[in-house]
C-alpha positions in Angstrom: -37.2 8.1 -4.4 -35.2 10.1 -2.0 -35.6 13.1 -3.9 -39.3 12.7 -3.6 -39.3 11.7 0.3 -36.8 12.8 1.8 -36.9 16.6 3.7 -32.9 16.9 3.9 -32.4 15.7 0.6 -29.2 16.9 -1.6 -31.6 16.9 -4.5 -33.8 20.0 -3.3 -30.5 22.0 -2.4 -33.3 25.6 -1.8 -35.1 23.7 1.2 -33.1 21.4 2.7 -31.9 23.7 5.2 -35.5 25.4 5.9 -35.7 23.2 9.3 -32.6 24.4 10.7 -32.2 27.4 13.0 -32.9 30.4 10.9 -33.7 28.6 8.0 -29.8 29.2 6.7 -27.6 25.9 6.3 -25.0 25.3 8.2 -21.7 26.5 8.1 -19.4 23.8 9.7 -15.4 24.4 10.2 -13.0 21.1 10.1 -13.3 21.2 13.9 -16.8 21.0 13.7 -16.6 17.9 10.9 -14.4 16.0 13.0 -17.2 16.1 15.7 -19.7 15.5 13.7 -17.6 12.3 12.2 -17.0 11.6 15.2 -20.0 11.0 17.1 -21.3 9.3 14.1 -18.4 6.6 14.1 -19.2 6.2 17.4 -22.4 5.6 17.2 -22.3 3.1 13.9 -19.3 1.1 15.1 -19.3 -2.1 15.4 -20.8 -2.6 18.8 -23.4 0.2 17.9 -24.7 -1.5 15.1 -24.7 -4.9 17.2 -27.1 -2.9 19.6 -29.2 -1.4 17.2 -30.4 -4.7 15.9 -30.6 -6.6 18.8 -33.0 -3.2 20.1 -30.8 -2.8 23.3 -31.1 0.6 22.6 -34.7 1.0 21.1 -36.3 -0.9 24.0 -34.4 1.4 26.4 -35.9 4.4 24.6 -39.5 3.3 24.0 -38.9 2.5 28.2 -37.7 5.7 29.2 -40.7 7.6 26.8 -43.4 5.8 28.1 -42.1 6.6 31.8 -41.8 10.2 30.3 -45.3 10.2 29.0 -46.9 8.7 32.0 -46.0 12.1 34.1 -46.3 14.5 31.2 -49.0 13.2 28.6 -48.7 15.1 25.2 -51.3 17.2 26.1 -49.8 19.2 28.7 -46.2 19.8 27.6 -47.0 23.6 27.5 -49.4 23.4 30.4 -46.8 22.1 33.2 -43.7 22.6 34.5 -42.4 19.6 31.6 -38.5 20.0 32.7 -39.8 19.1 36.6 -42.2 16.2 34.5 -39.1 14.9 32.7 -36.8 15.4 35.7 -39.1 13.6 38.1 -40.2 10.5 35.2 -36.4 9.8 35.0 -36.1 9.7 38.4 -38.3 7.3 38.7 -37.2 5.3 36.2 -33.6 5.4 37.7 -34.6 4.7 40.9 -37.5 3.0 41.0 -41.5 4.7 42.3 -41.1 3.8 45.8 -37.7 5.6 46.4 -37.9 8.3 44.1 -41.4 9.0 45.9 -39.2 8.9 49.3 -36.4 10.9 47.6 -39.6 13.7 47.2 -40.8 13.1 50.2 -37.5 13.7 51.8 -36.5 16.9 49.8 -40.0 18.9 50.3 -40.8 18.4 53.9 -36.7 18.8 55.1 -37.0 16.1 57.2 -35.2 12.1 57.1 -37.8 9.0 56.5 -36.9 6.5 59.0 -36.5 2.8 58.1 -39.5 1.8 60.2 -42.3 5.2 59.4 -45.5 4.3 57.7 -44.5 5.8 54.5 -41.9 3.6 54.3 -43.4 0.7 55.1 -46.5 1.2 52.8 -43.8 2.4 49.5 -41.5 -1.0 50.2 -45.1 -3.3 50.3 -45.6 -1.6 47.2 -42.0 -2.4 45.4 -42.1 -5.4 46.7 -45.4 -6.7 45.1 -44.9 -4.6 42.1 -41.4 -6.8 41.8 -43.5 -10.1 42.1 -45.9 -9.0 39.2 -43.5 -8.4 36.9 -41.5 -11.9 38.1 -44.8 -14.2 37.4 -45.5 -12.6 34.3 -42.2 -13.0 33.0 -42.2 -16.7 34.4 -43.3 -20.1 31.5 -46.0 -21.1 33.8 -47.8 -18.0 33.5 -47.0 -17.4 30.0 -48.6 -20.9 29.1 -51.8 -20.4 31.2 -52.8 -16.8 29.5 -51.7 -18.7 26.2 -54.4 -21.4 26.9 -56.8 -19.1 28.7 -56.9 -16.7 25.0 -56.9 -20.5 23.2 -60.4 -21.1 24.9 -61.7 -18.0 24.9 -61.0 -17.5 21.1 -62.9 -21.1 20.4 -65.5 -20.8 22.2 -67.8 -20.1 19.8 -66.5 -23.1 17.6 -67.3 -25.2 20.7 -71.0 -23.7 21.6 -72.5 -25.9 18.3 -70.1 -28.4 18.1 -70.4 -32.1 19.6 -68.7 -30.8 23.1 -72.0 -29.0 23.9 -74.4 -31.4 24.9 -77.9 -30.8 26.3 -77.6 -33.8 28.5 -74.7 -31.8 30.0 -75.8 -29.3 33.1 -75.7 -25.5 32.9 -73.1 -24.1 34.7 -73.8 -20.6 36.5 -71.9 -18.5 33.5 -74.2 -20.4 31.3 -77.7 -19.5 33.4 -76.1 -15.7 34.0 -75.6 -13.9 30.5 -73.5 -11.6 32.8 -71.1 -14.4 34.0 -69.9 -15.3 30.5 -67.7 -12.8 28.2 -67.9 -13.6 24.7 
């Protein structure tokens, strides 16, 4: 199985090494083993390995990447500046959008944002609701209202011919408005 799979593999000793810088395998000294050993104890200890299943690392990853890929798409690694995109998409992620946008700010025109400019003002508003998005949709309440919002939605059509739908009942607007109802 790993022979068949696998691109490092011990089994195909003539292309093992054709990924590695010019295509040559490595020559490693004790020094270099002991680093190598190293950083690989280090990162399969005990606590490592702890974080690895729990995702603490993963999620932190996937996080950082899609902050990465937000200012430099796929697409245009070789059309930008991607160190600056990198730079800046950590940056933000550090620091949050408002002040790494002030930070910006701050460093191109030379000058200090006061506490009480427009700028400000309009990138705090910003954090500020941006914080209390992502506090409702981590809260139960909301969780429980999308769950029963999908709930109807996904029945709905189970409900249309069932004995729910009378034709006693009156039409409602969605009902008299094909537009009004999303099915």
């Amino acid at each position: 199985m790993c022979k068949e799979r696998s691109r490092v593999c011990t089994y195909r000793v003539t292309s093992s090494y054709k990924h590695f810088p010019y295509g040559e395998p490595l020559a490693l000294q004790e020094s270099d083993k002991k680093i190598v050993l190293g950083n690989i104890n280090k990162t399969f200890d005990a606590t490592g390995l702890k974080e690895v299943a729990k995702l603490f690392n993963t999620n932190a990853c996937e996080s950082l990447n899609a902050s990465v890929f937000q200012y430099a798409p796929k697409t245009s690694f070789y059309a930008r500046n991607f160190a600056a995109l990198c730079h800046s998409a950590v940056h933000t992620r550090s620091l949050g959008p408002s002040k790494s946008s002030m930070k910006v700010a701050e460093k191109v025109t030379g000058t200090k944002i006061s506490l009480h400019s427009m700028i400000y003002n309009q990138l705090k508003a910003k954090d500020r609701r941006r914080k209390y998005d992502s506090r409702r949709k981590a809260s139960v309440r909301y969780k429980i209202v999308r769950f029963y919002l999908r709930k109807r939605h996904a029945n709905r059509a189970l409900y249309r011919d069932g004995l729910y739908a009378s034709e006693s009942m009156p039409s409602t607007s969605a009902a008299d408005h094909s537009y009004g109802l999303k099915v």
